[in-house]
Backbone bond lengths (Angstrom), bond angles and torsions (degrees), N, CA, C in turn:
res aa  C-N    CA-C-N  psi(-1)  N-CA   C-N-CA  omega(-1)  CA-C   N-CA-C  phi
1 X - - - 1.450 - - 1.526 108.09 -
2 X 1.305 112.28 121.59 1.645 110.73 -173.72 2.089 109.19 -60.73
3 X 1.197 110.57 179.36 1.338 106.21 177.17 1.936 119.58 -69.22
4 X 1.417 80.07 -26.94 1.691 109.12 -171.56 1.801 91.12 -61.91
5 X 0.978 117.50 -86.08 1.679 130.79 -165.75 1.462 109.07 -56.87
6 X 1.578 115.70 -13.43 1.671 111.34 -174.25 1.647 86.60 -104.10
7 X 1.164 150.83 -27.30 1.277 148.17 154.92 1.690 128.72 -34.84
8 X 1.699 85.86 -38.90 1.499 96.24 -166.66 1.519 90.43 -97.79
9 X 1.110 138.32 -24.03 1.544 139.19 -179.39 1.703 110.09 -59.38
10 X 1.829 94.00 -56.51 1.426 99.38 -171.52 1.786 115.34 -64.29
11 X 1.697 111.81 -20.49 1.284 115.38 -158.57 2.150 92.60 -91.44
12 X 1.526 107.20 -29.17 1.554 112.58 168.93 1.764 99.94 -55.18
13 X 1.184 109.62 -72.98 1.589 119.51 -176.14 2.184 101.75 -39.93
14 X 1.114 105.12 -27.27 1.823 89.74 -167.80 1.209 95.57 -92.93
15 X 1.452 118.05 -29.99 1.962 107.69 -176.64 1.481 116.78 -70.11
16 X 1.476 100.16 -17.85 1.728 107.34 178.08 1.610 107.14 -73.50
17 X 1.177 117.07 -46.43 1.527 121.21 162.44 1.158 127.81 -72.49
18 X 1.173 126.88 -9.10 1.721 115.54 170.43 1.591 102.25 -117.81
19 X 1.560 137.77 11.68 0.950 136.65 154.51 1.871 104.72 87.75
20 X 1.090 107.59 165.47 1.461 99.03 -174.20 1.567 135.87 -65.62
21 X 1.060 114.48 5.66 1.197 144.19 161.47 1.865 126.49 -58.77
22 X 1.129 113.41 47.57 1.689 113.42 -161.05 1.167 98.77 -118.39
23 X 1.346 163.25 138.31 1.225 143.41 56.78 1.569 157.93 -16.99
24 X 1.171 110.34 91.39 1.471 135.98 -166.95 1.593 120.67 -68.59
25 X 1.584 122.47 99.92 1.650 91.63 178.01 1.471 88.01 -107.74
26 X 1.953 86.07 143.10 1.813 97.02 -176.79 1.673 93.20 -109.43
27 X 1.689 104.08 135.86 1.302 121.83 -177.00 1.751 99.42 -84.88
28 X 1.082 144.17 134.28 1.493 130.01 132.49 1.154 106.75 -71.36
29 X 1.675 111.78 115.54 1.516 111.87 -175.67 1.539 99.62 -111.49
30 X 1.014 106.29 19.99 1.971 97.20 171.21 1.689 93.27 -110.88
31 X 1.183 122.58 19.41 1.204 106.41 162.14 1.389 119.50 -141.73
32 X 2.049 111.59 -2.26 1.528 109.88 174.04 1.287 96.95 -83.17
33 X 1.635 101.39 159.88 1.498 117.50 -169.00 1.436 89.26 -101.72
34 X 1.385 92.84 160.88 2.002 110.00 -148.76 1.463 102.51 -75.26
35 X 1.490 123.74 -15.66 1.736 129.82 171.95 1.528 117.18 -46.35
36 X 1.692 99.70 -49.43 1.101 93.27 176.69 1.478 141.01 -111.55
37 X 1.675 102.76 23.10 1.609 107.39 167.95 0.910 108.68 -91.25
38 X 1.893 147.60 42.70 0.807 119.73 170.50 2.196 103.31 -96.93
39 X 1.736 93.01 -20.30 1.539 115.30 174.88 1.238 83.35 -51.74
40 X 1.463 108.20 -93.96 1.798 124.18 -144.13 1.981 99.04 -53.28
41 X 1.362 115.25 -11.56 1.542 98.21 174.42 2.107 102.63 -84.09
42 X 1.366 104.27 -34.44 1.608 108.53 -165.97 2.314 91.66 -67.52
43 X 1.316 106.17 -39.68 1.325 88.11 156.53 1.296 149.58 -57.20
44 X 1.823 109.08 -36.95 1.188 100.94 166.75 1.532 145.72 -73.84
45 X 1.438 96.70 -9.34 1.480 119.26 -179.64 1.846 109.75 -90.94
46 X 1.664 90.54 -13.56 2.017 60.66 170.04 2.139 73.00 -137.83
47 X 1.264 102.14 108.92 1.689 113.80 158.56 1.393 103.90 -55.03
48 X 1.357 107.34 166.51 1.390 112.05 164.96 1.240 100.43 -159.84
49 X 2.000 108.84 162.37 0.936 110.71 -141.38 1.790 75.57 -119.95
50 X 1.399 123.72 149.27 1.289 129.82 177.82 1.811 111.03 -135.98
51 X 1.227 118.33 116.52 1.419 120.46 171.43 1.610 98.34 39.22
52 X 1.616 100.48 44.02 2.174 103.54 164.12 1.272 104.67 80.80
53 X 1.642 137.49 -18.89 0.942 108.85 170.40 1.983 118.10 -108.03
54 X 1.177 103.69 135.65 1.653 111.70 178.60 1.284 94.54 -80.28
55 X 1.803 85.86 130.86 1.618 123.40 160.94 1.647 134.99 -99.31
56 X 1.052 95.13 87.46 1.710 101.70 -176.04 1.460 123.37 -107.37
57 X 1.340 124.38 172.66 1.216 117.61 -152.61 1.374 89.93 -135.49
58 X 1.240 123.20 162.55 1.553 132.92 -163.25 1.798 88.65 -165.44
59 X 1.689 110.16 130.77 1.343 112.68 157.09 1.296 110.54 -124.17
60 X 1.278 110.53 162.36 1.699 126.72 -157.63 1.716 103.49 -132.74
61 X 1.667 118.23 117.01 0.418 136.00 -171.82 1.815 136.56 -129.73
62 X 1.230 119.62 129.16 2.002 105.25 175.43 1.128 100.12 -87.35
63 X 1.819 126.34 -40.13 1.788 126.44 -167.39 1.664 75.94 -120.50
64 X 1.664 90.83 138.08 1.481 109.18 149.29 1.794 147.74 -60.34
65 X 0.556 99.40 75.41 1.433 80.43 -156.28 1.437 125.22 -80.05
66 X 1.124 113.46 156.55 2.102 118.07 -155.53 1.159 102.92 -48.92
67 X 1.539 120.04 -42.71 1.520 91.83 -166.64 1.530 122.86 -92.25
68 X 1.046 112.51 -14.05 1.390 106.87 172.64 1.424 117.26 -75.51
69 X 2.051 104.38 138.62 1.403 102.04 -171.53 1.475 112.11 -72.04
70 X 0.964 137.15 174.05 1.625 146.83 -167.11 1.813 94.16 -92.72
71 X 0.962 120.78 -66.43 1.984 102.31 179.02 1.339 101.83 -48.28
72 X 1.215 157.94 -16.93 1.457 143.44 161.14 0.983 127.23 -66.37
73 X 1.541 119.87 -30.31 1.035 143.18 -168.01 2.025 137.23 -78.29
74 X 1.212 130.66 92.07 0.892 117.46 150.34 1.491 146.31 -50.82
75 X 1.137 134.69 100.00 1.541 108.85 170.23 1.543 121.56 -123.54
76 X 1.055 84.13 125.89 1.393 107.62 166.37 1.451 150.96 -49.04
77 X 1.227 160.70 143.81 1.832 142.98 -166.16 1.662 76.33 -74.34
78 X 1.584 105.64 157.94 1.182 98.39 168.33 1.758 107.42 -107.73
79 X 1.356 93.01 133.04 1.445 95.14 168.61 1.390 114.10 -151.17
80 X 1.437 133.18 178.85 1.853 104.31 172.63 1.111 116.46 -73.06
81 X 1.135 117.27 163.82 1.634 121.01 -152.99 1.206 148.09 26.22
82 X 1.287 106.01 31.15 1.526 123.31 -175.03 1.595 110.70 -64.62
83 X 1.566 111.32 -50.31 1.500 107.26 -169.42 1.648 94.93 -68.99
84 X 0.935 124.28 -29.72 1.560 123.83 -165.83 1.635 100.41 -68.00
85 X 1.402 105.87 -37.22 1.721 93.33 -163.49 1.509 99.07 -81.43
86 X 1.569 109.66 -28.96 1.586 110.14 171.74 1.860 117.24 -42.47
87 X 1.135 105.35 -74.22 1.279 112.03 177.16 1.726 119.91 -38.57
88 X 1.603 100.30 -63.24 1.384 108.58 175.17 1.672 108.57 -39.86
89 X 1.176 109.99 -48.91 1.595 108.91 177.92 1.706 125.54 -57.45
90 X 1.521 106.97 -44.95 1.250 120.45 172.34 1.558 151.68 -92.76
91 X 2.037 89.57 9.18 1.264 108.88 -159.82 1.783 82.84 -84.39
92 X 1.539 113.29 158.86 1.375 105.40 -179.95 1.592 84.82 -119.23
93 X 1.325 117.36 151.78 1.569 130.95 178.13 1.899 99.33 -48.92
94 X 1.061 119.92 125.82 1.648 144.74 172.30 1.761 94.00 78.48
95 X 0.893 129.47 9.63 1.857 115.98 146.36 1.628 107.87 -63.88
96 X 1.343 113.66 171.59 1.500 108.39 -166.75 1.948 92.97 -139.00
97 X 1.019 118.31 143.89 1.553 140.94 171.61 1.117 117.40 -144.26
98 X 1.380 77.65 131.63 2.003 126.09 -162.61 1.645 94.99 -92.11
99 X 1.577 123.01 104.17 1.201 129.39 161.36 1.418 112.33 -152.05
100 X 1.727 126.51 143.78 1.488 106.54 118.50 1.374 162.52 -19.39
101 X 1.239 98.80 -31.66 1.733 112.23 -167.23 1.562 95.19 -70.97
102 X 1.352 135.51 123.60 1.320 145.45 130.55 0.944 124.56 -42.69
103 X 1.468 129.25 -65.69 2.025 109.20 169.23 1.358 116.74 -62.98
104 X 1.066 114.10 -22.28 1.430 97.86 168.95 1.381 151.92 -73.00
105 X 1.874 86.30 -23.53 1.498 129.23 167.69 1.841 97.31 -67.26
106 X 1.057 106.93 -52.88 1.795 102.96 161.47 1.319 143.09 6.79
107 X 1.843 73.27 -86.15 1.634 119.85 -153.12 2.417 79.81 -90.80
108 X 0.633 49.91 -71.63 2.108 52.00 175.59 1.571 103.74 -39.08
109 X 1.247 112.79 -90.93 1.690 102.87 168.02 1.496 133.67 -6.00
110 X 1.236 112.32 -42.43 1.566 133.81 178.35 1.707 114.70 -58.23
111 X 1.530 96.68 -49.83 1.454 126.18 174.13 1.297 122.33 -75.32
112 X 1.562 118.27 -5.38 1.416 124.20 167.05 1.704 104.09 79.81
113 X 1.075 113.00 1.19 1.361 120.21 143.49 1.366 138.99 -59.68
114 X 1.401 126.39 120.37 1.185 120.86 -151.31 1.500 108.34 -126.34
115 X 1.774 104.49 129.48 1.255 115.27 -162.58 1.472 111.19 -124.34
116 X 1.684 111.74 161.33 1.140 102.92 174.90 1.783 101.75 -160.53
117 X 1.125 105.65 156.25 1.345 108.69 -157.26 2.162 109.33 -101.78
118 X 1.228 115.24 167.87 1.386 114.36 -167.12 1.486 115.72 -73.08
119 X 1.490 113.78 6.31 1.796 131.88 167.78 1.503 95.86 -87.95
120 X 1.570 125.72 -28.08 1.488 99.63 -168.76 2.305 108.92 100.98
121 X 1.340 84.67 -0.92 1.652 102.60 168.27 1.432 113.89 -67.14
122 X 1.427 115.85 120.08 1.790 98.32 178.15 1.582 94.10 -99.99
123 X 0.763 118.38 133.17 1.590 126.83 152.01 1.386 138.16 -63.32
124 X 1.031 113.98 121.15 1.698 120.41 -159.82 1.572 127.11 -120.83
125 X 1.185 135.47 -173.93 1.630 126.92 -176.31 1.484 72.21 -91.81
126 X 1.020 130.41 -58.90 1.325 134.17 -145.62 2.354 110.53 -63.45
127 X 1.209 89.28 -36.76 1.829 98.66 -177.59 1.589 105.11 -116.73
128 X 0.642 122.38 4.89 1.444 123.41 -160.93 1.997 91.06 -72.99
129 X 1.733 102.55 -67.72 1.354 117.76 176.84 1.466 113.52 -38.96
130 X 1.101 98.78 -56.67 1.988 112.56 -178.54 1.514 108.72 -47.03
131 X 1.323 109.54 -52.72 1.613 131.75 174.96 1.857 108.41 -50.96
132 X 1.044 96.21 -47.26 1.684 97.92 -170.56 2.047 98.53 -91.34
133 X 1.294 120.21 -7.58 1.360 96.04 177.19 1.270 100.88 -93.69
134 X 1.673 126.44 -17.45 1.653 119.90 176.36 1.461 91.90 -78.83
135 X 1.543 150.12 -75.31 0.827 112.90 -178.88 1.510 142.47 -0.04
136 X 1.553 95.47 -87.17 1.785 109.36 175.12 1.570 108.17 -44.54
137 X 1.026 127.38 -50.20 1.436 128.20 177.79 1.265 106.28 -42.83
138 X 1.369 128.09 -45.99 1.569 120.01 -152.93 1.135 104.94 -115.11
139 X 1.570 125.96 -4.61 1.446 129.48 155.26 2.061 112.68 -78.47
140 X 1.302 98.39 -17.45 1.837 107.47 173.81 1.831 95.92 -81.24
141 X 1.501 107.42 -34.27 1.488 93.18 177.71 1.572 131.35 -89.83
142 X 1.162 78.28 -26.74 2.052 84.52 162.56 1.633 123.69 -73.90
143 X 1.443 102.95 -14.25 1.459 101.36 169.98 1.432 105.60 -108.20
144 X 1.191 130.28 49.09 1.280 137.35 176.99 1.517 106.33 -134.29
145 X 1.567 102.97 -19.98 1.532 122.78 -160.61 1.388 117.73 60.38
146 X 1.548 113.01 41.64 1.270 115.79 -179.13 1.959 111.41 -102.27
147 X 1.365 86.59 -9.65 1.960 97.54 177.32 1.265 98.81 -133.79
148 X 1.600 93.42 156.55 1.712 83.35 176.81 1.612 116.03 -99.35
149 X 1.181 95.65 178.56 1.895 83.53 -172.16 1.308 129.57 -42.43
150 X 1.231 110.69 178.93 1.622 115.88 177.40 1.664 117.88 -74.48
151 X 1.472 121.48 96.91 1.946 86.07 -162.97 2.009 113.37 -66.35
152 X 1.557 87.51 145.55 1.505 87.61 170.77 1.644 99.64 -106.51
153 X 1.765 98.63 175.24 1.160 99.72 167.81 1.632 142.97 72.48
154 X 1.558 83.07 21.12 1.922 100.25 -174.52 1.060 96.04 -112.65
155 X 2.014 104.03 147.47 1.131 109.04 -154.70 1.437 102.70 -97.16
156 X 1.331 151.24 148.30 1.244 153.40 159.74 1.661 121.13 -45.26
157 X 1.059 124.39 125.74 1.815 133.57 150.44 0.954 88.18 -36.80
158 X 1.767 111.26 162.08 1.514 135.19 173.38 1.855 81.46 -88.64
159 X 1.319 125.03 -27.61 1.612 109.18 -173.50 1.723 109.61 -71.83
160 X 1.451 111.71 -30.41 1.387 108.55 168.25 1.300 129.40 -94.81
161 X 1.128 118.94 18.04 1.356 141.17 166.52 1.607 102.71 -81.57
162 X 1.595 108.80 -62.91 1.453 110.79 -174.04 1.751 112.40 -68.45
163 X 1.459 112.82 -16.15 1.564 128.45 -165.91 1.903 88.58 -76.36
164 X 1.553 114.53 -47.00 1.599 98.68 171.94 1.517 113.36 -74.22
165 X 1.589 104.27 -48.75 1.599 86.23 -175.23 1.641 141.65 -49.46
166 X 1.862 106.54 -16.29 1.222 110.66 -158.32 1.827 79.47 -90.49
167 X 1.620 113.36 -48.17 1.745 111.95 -176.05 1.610 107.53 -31.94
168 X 1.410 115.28 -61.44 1.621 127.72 173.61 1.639 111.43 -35.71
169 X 1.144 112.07 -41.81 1.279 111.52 -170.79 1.438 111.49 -80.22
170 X 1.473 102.05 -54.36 1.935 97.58 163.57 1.325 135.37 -21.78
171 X 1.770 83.30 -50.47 1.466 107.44 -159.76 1.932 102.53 -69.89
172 X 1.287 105.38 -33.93 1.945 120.00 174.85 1.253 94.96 -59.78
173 X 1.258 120.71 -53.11 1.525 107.40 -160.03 1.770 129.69 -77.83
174 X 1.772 96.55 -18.32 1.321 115.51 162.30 1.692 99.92 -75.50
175 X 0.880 141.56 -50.06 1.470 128.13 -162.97 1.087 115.22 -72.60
176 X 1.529 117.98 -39.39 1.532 130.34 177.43 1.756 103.62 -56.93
177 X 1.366 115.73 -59.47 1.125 110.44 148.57 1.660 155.20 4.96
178 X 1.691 77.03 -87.12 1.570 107.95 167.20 1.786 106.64 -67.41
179 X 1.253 140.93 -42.09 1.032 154.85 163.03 1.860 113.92 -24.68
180 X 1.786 106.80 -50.68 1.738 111.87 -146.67 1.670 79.43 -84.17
């Protein structure tokens, strides 16, 4: 049984036991930077249950990577955009996903899916658009060599660490919410 289909088995088998009541946050983990899965992994190992509905975490993946445990884990064939089309497919309207990606943050938004990014950015009908035309703008200027690259690979404050974790938490308590 690939990782993909024993993921989706075990996560069928937990909604039958905790009743229809679930909330899912899906990580794109081929694109969070490694600072901050060590939060979203200490979440997935202890779920919690909020006003009846269970909160669990699911990451989506093309390469595995070490630290995430394998029952959390989706993975995916790898190809480009694989974890993205995964999620997009499986996010259910008021589950919440944890990415970078701006169009995707979009295309999710649209669906009443609610996203937020590894700064602690929630994404909205309202910014979402605004967000993706500076994007595009400054990806037209870096390939012009008019900006300089995008930096990767910076490590987070413990203050912007807590600036996503507390956004994440908002974001549970609106869905749980939005959910009854």
């Amino acid at each position: 049984m690939s990782e993909e289909k024993h993921s989706e088995h075990v996560l069928g088998d937990e909604q039958k036991t905790q009743g229809s009541r679930m909330l899912t946050i899906w990580v794109d983990a081929d694109s969070i930077p490694r600072d901050i899965r060590p939060f979203l992994i200490r979440r997935a190992l202890a779920p919690r249950n909020y006003e009846g509905t269970r909160v669990s975490v699911l990451f989506v993946a093309a390469r595995a990577p070490a630290d995430l445990p394998r029952e959390f884990l989706v993975l995916v064939e790898p190809s480009e955009g694989a974890a993205d089309r995964y999620i997009e497919t499986h996010a259910a309207s008021l589950d919440i996903v944890v990415t970078r990606d701006i169009p995707m943050a979009e295309r999710l938004v649209q669906r009443s899916v609610y996203v937020v990014n590894d700064k602690g950015d929630i994404f909205t009908a309202e910014n979402v658009g605004e967000r993706r035309s500076i994007r595009d703008a400054m990806a037209t200027l870096r390939a012009a060599g008019l900006a300089p690259p995008s930096p990767k690979g910076s490590r987070r404050s413990a203050s912007e660490t807590k600036r996503f974790a507390d956004a994440l938490e908002r974001l549970i308590v609106r869905a749980v919410r939005a959910k009854v």
